[in-house]
N, C-alpha and C positions, 0 to 999 in steps of 0.2 A: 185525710182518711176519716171516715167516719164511723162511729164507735156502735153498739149496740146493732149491728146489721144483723140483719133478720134473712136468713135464707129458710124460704117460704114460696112453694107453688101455689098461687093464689090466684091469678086474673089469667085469660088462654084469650086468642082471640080464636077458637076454633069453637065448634061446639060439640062441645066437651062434658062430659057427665064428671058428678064430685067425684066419682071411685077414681077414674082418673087422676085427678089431682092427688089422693090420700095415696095413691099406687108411686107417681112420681114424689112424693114427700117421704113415704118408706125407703124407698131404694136409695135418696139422701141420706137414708143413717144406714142403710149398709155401704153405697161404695162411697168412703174415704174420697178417693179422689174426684169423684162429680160434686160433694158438698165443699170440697177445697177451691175448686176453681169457680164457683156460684158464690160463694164466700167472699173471693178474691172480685168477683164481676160486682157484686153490690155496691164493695168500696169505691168503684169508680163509678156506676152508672145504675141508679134505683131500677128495679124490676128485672135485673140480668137475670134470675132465679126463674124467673117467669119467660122469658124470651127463650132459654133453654129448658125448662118444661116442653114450653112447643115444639121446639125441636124433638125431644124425645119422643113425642106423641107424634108428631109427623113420621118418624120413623118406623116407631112401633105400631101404632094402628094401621092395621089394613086398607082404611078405608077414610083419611082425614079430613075432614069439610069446614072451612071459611064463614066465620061470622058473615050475616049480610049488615050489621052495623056495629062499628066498635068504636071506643072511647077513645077521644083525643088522645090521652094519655097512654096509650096502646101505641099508639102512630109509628112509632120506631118498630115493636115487635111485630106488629100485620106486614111493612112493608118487606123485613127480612123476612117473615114467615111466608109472602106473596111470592117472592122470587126464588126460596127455598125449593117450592112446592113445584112451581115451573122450569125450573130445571133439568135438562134431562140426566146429569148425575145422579139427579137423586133418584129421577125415576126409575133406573137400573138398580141403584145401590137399595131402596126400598124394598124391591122385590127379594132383597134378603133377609133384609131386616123386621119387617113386621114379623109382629109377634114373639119375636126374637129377641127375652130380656138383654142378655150380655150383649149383644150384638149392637139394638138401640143406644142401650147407654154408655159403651166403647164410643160408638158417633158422637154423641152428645156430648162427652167429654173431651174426644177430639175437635167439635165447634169450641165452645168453650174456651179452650186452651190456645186456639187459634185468635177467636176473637182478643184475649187476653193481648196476647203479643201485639195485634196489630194496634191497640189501644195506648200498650206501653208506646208503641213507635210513636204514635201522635201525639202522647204526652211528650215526648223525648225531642222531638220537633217545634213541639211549642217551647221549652223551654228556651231553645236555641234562639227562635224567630225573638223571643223577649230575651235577652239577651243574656243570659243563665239567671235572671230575678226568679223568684218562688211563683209563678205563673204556670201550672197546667194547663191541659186543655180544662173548657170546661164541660158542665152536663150535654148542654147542649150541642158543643163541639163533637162530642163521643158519642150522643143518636145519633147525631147527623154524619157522623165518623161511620156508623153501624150498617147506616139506609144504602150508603157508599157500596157499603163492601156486599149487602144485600143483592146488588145489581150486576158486579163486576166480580166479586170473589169464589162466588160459592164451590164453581166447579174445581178450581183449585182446590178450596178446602178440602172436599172429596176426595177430589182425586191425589192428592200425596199421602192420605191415611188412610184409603183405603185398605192395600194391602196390607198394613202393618196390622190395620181391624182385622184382619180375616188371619194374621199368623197370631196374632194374641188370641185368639178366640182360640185355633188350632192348638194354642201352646197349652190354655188351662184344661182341655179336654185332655190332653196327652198326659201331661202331668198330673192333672188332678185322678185320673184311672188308674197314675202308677199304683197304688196301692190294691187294686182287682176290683175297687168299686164301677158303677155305673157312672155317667155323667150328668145320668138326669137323679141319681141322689145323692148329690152334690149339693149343698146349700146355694143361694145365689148371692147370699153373703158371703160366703167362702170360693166362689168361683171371683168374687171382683177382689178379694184381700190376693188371690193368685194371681188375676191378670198384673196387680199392681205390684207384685213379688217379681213375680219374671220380667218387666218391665225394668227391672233392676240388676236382675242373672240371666242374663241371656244363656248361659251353660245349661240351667234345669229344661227347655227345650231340648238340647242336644242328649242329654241324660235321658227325660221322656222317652224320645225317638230310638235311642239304643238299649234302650229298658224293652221298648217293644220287638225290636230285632231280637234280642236275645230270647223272648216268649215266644219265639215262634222256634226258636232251635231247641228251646227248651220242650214244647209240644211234642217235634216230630222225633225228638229222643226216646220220650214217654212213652208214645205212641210205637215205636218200636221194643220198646222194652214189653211192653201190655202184651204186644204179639208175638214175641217172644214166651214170656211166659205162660200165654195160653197152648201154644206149640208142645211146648217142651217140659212145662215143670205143672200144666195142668190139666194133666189126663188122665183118667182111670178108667177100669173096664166097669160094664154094667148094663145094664137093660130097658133105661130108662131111653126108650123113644126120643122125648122133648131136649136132651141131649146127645145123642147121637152125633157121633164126628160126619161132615159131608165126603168123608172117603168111605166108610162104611154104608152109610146109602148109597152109595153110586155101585156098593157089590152087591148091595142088594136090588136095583136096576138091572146087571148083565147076568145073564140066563147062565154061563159057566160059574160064578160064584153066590148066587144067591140061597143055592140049599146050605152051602157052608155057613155064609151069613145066617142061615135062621138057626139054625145049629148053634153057632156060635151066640145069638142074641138069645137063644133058651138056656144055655149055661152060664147067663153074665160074664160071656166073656168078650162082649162088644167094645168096642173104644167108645170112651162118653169123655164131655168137658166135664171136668171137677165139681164141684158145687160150693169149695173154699173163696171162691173169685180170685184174681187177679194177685201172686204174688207179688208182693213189696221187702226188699231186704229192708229198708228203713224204719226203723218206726221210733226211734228217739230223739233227742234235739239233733237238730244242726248246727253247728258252728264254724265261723269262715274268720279265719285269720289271711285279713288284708293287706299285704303290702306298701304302705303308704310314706317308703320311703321319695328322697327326690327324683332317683331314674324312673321313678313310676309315674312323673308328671305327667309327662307325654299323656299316656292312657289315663291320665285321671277320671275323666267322665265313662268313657271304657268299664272302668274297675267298679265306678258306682252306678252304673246299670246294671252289671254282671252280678252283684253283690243282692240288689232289688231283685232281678231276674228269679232268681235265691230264692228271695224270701216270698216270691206268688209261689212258689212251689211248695215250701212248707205251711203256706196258710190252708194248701188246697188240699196238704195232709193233714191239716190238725195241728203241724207241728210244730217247739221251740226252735226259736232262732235266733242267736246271737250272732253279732258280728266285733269282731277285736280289731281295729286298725292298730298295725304298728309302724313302727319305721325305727330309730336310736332308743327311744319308750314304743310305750302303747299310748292308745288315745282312748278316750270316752268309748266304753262297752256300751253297746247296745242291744237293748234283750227284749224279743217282742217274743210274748205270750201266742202260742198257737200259729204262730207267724203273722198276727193282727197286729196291724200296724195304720197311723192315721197319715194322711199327705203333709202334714207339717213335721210328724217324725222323720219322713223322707226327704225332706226338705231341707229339714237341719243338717240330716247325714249327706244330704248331696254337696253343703256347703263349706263340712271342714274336711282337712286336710293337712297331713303332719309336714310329711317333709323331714329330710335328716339320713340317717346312716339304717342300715340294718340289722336288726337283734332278734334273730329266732327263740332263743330262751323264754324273753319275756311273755308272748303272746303264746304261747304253747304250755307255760305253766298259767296264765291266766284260763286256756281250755281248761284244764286238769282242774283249777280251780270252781269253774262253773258245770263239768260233770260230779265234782263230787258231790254237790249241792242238789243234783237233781235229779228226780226221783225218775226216771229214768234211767236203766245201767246200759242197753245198748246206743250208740248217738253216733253221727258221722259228724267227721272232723274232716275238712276242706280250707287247707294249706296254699295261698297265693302266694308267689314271689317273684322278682325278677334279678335277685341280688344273693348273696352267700354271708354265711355267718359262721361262728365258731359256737361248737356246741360241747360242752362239756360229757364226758362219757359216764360221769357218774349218772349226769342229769337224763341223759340219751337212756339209763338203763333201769332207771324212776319213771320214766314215760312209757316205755315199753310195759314194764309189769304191770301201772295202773293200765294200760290201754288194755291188758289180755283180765282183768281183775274188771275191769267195767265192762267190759265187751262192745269193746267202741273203734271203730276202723279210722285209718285218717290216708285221704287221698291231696296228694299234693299236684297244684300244676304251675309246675315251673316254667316262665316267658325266658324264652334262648333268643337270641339273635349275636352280631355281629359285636355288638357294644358289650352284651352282658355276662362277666366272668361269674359262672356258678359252677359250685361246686358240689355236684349231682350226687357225690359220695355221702353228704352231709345228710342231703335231703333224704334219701334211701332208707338211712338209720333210723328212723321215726315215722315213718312212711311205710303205709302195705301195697302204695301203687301210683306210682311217678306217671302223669301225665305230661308231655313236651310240647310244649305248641310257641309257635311265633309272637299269635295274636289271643287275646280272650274268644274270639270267634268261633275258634278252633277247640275249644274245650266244654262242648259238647256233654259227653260223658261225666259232665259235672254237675247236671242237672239230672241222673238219676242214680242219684244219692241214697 
């Protein structure tokens, strides 16, 4: 192994401008894992750093053009770069890739990582051929190992990472937007520490995805709620034209009610939309005690979607948001200011998990402990369970009084099925409104809080 390796984009057999190079040398110190496996390529074979630069650039550029004379010393990388190029693999998987940083350098570090292995193997062979003595292949062995695979390999390499490129790509967009940002302001440093996160948790995929299901139930809730209380809770009479109900024009249209209609709009007594906008019962924190005892495994990804779902809602109110995991204790509170929250905070929470018995006390006096704290006095409280506890009546009648002294509601929804003994009477006692549902799917009406 040799010591002082320099990974360093430096020599292309293309023709190539410097920004180039400095473009593939930055992205080395953001993804971790393209400078690990360049790192790992030098100690076996001088210039790997540079062999996968081309690589990258072949991918990324649009449009990548062949030295017409290159350096002996080249001779390995032109020839994989030659048959790279001619490919028809790539010429498919290109059309996606150019221009496309994460996309590129996913490729690039799937060659990489390929060539890696196939290197190890011909080390591993030569040892054998010499009869286990300290004999590698040598430099020359491992070009000409390279020119090999140049010729014969490529489309394979392709084509078995391909998809895995296109669901890592899928995963740090999903995930990385669970927080309500965009994708495109998203660092591309922080998009490759994610691809290399998930590449590790395959669950925060499945969490992204149900993070997203639940934003659309969560939408169409809202959005009936909004028409609703435009309907019902925001109308008054008056005379203002530019507000006018479209049922009161239409009497002003038909020739039998239109003198009344004027009538009626000279004495403001028309029907108009309000001018308050859009009723909201909420406007204090939120707080969601989690159930994260063990019958809740099952649904674990479930319940931390549902919990995320949450909190785009209250970022999109302004508002405080806690979350209490409990299970036999509580776990690590989590309190995002306004509901702002970063994709490594979501990250974290998507990854622990208590496990144990269940305890309503604790996380119900830890609410009572983060409303008294907060300046705030009206807040909803959203109670998850799938399990039963014993709750003390004095405690039961300490909660009630601060909830009517804060002016703070708490909706519970309790998961029933076939397996789970709950005891609905408990829940009731500290609760102003017992949702029942099977699945979190089903609890809808918990996202207009």
């Amino acid at each position: 192994m040799r010591d002082n390796v320099l990974v360093f984009y430096s020599r292309s057999v293309f023709d190539i401008s410097a920004t180039y190079k400095e473009r593939f040398n930055e992205l080395l110190k953001m993804a971790a894992r393209l400078k690990d496996s360049c790192l790992a390529g030098e100690r076996k074979v001088a210039g790997f750093t540079n062999l996968i630069g081309d690589c990258w650039y072949a991918f990324y550029h649009n449009e990548p053009i062949l030295k017409g004379n290159i350096n002996r010393v080249d001779d390995t990388q032109y020839e994989f770069i030659r048959h790279l190029l001619k490919n028809e693999e790539y010429v498919q998987w290109h059309s996606l890739t150019q221009g496309d940083d994460l996309l590129s350098v996913l490729t690039s570090i799937s060659i990489a990582e390929q060539l890696l292995q196939n290197l190890e193997l011909l080390n591993n062979d030569t040892y054998a051929v010499n009869s286990g003595q300290e004999l590698g292949a040598s430099t020359a062995q491992m070009k000409a190992h390279i020119r090999q695979l140049g010729e014969t390999s490529i489309s394979m390499m392709l084509q078995e990472n391909k998809k895995k490129i296109r669901n890592t790509k899928k995963a740090v967009r999903t995930v990385g937007t669970m927080d309500g940002k965009k994708i495109e302001n998203i660092p591309l440093s922080d998009q490759f520490k994610l691809a290399s996160v998930i590449g590790q948790r395959k669950e925060l995929q499945r969490i992204a995805d149900l993070v997203g299901r639940f934003k659309k139930i969560a939408m169409k809730k809202q959005k009936m709620k909004n028409q609703r209380n435009m309907e019902f809770r925001n109308i008054s009479t008056g005379h203002e034209v530019s507000r006018i109900l479209p049922l009161e024009l239409a009497n002003y249209m038909m020739r039998p009610s239109k003198l009344d209609f004027l009538k009626r709009l000279s004495e403001q007594q028309t029907f108009v939309f309000g001018t308050k906008g859009k009723a909201r019962k909420g406007k204090g924190p939120i707080i969601v005690c989690i159930d994260e005892s063990s019958s809740m495994t099952a649904i674990k990804e479930q319940s931390k979607a549902f919990c995320i779902a949450l909190l785009t809602i209250a970022k999109k109110q302004k508002r405080d948001f806690a979350i209490v995991p409990f299970a036999t204790n509580i776990g690590e509170v989590v309190f995002f200011r306004k509901g702002q929250a970063t994709t490594d905070d979501l990250i974290q929470f998507s990854n622990s998990f208590l496990g144990g018995g269940t305890n309503y006390e604790l996380p119900l006096r830890e609410s009572l402990n983060i409303l008294l704290k907060s300046e705030f006095n009206k807040a909803d409280l959203l109670f998850v369970t799938d399990g039963s506890s014993f709750l003390p009546t004095r405690f039961v009648e300490e909660f009630n009084h601060l909830k009517k002294k804060k002016q703070f509601e708490c909706t519970a929804v309790v998961l029933t099925n076939l397996f789970n003994a709950i005891d609905l009477n408990v829940v009731q006692k500290f609760s102003d409104r017992v949702i029942e549902v099977n699945e979190l799917f089903e609890a809808g009406d918990a996202f207009v809080l």
